[in-house]
C-alpha positions in Angstrom: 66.4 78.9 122.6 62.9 78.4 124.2 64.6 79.1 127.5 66.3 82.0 126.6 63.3 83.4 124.8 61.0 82.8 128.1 64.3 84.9 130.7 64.0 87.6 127.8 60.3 87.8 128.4 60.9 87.7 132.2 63.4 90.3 132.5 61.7 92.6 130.0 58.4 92.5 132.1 60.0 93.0 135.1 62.0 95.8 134.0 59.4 97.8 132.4 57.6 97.3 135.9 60.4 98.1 137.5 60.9 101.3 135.5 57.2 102.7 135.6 56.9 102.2 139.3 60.9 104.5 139.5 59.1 106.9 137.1 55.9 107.6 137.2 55.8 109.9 139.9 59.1 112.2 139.5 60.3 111.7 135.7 61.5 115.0 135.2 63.8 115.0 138.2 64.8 111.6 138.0 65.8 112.0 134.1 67.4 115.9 134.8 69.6 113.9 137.7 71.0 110.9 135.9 71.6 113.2 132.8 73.4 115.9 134.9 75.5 113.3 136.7 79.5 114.1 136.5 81.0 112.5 133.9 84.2 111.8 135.7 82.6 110.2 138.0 80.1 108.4 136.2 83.8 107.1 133.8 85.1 106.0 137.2 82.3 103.7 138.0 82.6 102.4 134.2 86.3 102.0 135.2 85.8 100.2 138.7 83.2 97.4 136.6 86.1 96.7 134.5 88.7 96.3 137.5 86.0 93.8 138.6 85.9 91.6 135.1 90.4 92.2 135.1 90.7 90.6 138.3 87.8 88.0 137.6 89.7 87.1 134.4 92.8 86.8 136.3 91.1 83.8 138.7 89.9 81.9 135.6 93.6 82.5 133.9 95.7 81.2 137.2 93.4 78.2 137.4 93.6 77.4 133.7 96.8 77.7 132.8 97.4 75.1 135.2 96.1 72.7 132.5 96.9 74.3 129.6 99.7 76.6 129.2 98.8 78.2 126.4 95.6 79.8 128.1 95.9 83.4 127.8 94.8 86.4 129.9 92.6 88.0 127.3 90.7 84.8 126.5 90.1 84.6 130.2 88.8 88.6 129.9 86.3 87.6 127.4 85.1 84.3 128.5 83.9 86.5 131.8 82.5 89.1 129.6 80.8 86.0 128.0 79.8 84.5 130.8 77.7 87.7 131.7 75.4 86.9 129.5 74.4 83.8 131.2 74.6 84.4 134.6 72.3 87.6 133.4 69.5 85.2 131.6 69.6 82.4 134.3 67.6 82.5 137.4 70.1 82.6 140.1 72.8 83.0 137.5 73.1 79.1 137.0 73.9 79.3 133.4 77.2 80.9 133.7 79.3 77.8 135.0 78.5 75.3 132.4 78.6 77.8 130.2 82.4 78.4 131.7 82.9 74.5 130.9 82.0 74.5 127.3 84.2 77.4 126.9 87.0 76.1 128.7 87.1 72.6 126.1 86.9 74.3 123.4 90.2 75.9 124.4 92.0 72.4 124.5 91.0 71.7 128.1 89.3 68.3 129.4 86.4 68.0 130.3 86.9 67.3 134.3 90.1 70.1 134.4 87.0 72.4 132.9 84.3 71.7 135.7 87.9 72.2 138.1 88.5 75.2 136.8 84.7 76.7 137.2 84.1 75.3 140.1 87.3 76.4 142.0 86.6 79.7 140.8 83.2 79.9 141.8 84.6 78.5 145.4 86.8 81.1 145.5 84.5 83.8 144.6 81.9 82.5 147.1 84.3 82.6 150.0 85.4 86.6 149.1 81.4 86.9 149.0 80.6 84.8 152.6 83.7 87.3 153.9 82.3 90.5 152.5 79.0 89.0 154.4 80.6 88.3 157.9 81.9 92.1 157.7 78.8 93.3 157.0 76.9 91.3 159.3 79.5 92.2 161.8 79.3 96.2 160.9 75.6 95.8 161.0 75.5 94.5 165.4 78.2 97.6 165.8 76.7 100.4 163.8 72.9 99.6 163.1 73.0 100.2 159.3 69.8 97.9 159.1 66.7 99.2 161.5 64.3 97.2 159.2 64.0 93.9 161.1 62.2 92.5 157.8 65.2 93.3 155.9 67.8 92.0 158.5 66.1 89.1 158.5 66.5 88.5 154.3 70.1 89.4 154.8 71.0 87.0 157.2 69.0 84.2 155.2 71.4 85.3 152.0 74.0 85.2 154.2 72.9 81.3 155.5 72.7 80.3 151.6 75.5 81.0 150.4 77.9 80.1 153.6 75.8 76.8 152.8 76.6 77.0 149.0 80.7 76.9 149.9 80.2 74.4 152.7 78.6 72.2 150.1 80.8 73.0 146.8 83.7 72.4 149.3 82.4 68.5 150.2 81.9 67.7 146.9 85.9 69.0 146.0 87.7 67.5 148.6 85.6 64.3 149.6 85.4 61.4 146.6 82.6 59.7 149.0 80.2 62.5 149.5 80.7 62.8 145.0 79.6 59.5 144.5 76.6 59.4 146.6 75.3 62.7 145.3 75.7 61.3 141.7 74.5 58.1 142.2 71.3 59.4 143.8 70.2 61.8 140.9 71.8 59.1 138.5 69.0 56.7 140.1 66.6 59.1 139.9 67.0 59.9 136.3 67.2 56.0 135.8 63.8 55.9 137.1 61.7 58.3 134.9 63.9 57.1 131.6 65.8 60.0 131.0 69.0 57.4 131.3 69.2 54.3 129.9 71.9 52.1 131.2 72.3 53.7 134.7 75.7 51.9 135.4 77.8 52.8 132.7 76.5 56.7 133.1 78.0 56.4 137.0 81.3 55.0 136.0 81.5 57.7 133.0 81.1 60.0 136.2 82.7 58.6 138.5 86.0 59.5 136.3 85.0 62.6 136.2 84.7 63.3 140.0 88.1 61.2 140.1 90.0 63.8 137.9 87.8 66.5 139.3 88.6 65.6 142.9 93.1 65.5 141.9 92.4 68.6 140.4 90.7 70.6 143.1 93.8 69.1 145.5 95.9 71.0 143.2 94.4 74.0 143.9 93.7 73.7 147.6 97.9 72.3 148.4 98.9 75.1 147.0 97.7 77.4 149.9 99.7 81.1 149.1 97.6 80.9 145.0 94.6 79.9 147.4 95.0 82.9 149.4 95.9 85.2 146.7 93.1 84.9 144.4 90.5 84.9 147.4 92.4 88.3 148.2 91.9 89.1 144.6 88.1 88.5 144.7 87.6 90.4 147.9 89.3 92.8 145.8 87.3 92.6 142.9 83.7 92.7 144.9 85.0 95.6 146.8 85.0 97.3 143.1 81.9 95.9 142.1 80.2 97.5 145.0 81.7 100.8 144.3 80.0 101.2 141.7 76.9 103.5 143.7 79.8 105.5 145.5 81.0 106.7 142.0 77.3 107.6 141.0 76.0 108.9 144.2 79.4 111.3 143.9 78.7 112.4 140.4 74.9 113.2 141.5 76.2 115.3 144.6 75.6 112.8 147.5 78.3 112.2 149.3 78.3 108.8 151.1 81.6 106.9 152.8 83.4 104.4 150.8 83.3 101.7 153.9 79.4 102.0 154.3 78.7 102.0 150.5 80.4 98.4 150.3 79.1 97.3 153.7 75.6 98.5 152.3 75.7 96.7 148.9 76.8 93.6 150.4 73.7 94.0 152.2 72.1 94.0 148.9 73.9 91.3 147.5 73.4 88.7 150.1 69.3 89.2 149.6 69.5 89.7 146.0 71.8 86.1 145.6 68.5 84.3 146.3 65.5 86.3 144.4 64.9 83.4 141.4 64.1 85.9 138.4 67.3 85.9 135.8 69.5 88.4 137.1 67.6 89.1 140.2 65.4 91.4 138.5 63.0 93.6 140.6 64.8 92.2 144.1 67.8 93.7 143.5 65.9 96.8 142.8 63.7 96.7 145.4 66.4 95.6 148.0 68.8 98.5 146.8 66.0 100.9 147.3 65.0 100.2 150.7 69.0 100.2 152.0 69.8 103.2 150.3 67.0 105.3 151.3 68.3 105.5 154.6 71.3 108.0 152.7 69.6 109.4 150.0 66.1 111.5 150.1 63.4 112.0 148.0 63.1 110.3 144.2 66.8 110.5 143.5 67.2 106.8 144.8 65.5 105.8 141.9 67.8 107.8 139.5 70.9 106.0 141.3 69.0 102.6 141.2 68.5 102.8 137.8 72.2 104.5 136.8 73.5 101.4 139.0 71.4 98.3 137.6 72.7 99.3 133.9 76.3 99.7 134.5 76.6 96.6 136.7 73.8 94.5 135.1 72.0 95.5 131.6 75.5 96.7 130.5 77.3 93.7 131.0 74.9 91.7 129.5 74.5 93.7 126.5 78.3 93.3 126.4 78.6 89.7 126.6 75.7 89.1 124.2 77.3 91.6 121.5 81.0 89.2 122.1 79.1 85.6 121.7 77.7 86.7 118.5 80.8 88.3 117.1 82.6 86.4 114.2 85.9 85.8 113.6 86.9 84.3 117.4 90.5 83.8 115.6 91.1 87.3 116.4 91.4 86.7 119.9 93.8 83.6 119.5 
């Protein structure tokens, strides 16, 4: 609770900086253009954010139901509205995995099938990401959508992170060894400040963990066309995500194409993955600002930036912290 009252603090700070420096200068016009935007559009880009969470829901329900059969679709819709919440209050969104994990048991799944399940998804998501990167990057040396050398620089760093991310995630999935010498060395190091008492019967408790966890992620990974189908389906579902400022910039009267919009907000994504404030707050911004710019003139950006951090971020959040505190869960059986 301490933790989540210090990312509340955090993100409220931030955002009220974030919102005087959009403001201060043009708040008429920024307020007349996000409330003149077309509502059509502005439904669309609600509708595209919720073809993101249906095909994210999908992932998580074709990896569970591989250990539980009675997994259904629309618990797998709300435990990624859930999960929102904690990938929204976590610095770089580590709080929505375990969170994934808890969820996952409580829904008659073990343990080690749970981290399986989370994990794969978050391997698969992270491969649609690196892809969405290479085309960008690639778009980038053809067209010269970046002329800010600064910029280019962050983007390929992103883009070095998270390709290391997958390289990393996808050792510890397929290789037994490189599990149990990454365990045993933070084991041994919580052994020797006293935050674990009897060191060797923690490792064997996870070493049967990385057992199961390693037959599960096989699983996954032998079956090659569900592989390749739900990476598809998160190419898909970022493709959505990033649509999100061509359905605003539309409804505002800025017309942009579809290809460079996503190619652009991968840009920001890559950057934004690494900026440590929960949710990326004031990076993202920032970062989102500075590509944009290059389409958009005068203080409109900040009208878009600001229609386009609460759909995809305060919205989501809000949504997954009104679900985790609704009673009566038995509905959704």
């Amino acid at each position: 609770m301490k933790n989540k009252k210090i990312s509340f603090i955090i993100i409220a700070i931030v955002t009220a900086l974030v919102l005087y420096v959009s403001l201060k200068d043009n708040y008429s016009l920024i307020l007349n253009a996000i409330l003149g935007i077309n509502k059509l559009w502005l439904i669309l880009g609600f509708v595209f954010l919720f073809a993101y969470y249906i095909i994210r829901s999908i992932s998580i329900y074709e990896l569970a139901k591989q250990f539980n059969k009675d997994y259904k679709l629309k618990d797998a819709f709300r435990l990624i509205l859930e999960t929102n919440f904690f990938h929204a209050i976590t610095p770089f969104a580590s709080g929505g995995q375990p969170y994934e994990i808890y969820s996952l048991t409580k829904k008659k799944i073990k343990m080690s099938d749970s981290m399986t399940i989370a994990i794969s998804d978050f391997i698969i998501y992270q491969i649609a990401l690196v892809f969405l990167g290479i085309v960008a990057l690639t778009s980038n040396s053809i067209f010269k959508i970046i002329d800010n050398n600064f910029m280019r620089h962050l983007v390929n760093l992103g883009f070095i992170i998270n390709a290391g991310v997958i390289t990393v995630l996808l050792l510890i999935s397929l290789s037994k060894k490189t599990d149990k010498t990454i365990v045993d060395f933070f084991i041994n190091i919580l052994s020797e400040i006293k935050i674990i008492k009897d060191k060797e019967k923690t490792k064997e408790k996870f070493h049967d963990y990385l057992k199961d966890f390693n037959n599960g992620s096989k699983l996954l990974y032998k079956n090659k066309t569900k592989f390749l189908i739900l990476t598809i389906s998160q190419f898909l579902a970022l493709s959505f995500f990033y649509l999100v400022p061509f359905c605003i910039l539309m409804g505002i009267g800025i017309k942009i194409n579809i290809a460079r919009c996503i190619v652009v907000m991968a840009y920001v994504m890559l950057v934004g993955s690494f900026v440590p404030i929960p949710g990326g707050t004031g990076g993202l911004e920032y970062t989102f600002v500075i590509f944009f710019s290059k389409y958009i003139d005068g203080p409109i950006i900040s009208a878009v930036m600001l229609l386009w951090r609460f759909i995809t971020y305060y919205f989501g959040m809000i949504l997954g912290a009104v679900l985790l505190n609704v009673k009566g869960h038995k509905k959704w059986e």
